[in-house]
N, C-alpha and C positions, 0 to 999 in steps of 0.2 A: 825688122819689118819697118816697112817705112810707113808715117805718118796720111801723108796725100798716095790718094788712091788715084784720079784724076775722072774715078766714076760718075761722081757730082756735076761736074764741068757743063753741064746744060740741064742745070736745076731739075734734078730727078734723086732721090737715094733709097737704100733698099730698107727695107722693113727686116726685121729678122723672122728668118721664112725663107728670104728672097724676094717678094713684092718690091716693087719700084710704085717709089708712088713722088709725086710732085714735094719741094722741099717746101712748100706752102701749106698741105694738106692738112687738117686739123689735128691729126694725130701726131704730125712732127711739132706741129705748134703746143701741141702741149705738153709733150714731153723735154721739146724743147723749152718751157716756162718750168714745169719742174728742175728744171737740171739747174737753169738761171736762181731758181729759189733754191738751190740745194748750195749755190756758191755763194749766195749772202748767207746762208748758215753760215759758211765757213767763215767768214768777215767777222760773225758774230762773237764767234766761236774764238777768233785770234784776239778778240776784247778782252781788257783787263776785269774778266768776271770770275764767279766764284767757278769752281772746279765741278758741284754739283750740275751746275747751266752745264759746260763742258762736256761733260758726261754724256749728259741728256742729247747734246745739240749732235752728237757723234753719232748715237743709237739714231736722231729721226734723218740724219743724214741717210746713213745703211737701208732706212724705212722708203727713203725717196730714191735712192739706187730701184731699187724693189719694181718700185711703183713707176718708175722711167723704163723698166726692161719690160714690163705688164705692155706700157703705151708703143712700145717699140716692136711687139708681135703683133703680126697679121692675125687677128682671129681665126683665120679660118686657115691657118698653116701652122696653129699652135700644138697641135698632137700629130705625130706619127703615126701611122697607116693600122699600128698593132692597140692605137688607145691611150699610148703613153704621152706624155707631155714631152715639148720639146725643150721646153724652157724649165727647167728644177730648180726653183730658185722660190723662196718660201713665201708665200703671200702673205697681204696685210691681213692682221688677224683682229680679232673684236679685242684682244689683250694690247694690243697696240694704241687700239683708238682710248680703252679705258685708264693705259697708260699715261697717256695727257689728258685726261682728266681728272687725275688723280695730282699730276702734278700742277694744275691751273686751281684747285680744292686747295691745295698744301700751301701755293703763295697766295690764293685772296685771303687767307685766314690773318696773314699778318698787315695787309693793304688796306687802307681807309675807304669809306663805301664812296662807292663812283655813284653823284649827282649829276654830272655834264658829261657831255662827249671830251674828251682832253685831244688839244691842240699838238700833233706829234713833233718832238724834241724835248729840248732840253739836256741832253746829253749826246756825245758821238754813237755810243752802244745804242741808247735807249733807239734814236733815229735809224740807224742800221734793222732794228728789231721792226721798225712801223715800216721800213721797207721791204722787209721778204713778206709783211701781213700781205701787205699791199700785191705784191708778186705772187704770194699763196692763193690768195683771191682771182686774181688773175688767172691764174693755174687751174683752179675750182670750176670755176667758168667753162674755162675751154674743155677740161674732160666734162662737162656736165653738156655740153655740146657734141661732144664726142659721145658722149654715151646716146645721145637722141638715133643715132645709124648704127653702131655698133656699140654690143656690150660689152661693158667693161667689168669686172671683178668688183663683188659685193661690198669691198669696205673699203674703196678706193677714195670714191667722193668722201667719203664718212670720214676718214682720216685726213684729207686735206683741208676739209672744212672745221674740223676740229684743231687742227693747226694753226691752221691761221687765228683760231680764239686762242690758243696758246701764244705764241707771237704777242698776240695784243698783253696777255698778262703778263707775260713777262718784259716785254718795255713797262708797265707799269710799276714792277716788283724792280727793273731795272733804277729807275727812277726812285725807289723808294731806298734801296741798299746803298744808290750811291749818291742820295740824298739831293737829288737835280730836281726843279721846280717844273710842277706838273699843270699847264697852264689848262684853267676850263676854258671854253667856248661856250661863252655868253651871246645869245646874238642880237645884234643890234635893234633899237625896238625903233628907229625912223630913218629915215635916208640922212638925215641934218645928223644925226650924232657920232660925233669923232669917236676914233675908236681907242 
């Protein structure tokens, strides 16, 4: 099979269904922003971290497959004519979303309590991790904009937004394991003082 289809070729691609719809369209924008946040997992993922992260980073990878093939059906061409779904592929479930919560529970327990917003860096990992938050957030948005014309599946936003707070904890637990300076932001109290 080959790669290039040459269907694209005047900014159009199809939905799975068959819908064609503009390669601009909100729905490709967002699933195209998942897929982009599902490849800085991988970056993360290739980090010299502990095996548990690994693990984890695998399953919400799988989670954001999921939730890419949800945004890549045409609603209204997702069941067959007899009731059945077209797409059989397991939705985001409320065990999902409770699962990063459990695991964001399990690292603030060993993390020092956050007084300030912190300044993202200080390590390769830890920065890689404040960029998929950043790209999650992103991603949140646009199906949260999506969802305004068409609905989307109940624990869709729920799980990306809870990611993305996952993300932020663990650059912090990142930062903390591999012992990298977690800089607060202070801010400036007058225009005259250097920083």
């Amino acid at each position: 099979m080959k790669i290039y289809t040459k269907t694209g070729d005047k900014g159009t691609t199809s939905l799975f269904g068959g819908t064609r719809v503009p390669k601009h369209h909100i729905r490709i924008e967002s699933y195209g922003t998942v897929d982009e946040l599902n490849s800085y997992l991988g970056l993360i993922r290739d980090q010299p971290i502990h095996q548990d992260y690994i693990d984890l980073i695998i399953g919400i990878q799988d989670r954001l497959f999921t939730i890419g093939a949800e945004l890549a059906t045409d609603p209204e061409k997702s069941t067959l004519k007899n009731g059945k779904a077209r797409l059989t592929i397991p939705k985001i479930s409320i065990e999902d979303i409770e699962r990063l919560e459990h695991e964001m529970d399990m690292m603030n327990e060993a993390l020092p309590e956050m007084t300030h917003f912190i300044l993202p860096g200080g390590n390769q990992s830890v920065s890689f991790c404040h960029i998929a938050r950043c790209v999650c957030r992103r991603a949140e948005r646009l199906v949260s904009q999506l969802n305004e014309t068409e609905a989307i599946e109940t624990y869709t936003l729920t799980y990306l937004n809870r990611l993305s707070d996952y993300l932020f904890v663990l650059a912090r637990k990142l930062s903390y394991d591999l012992r990298a300076q977690e800089i607060k932001w202070i801010p400036k109290k007058n225009e005259n003082e250097s920083i």
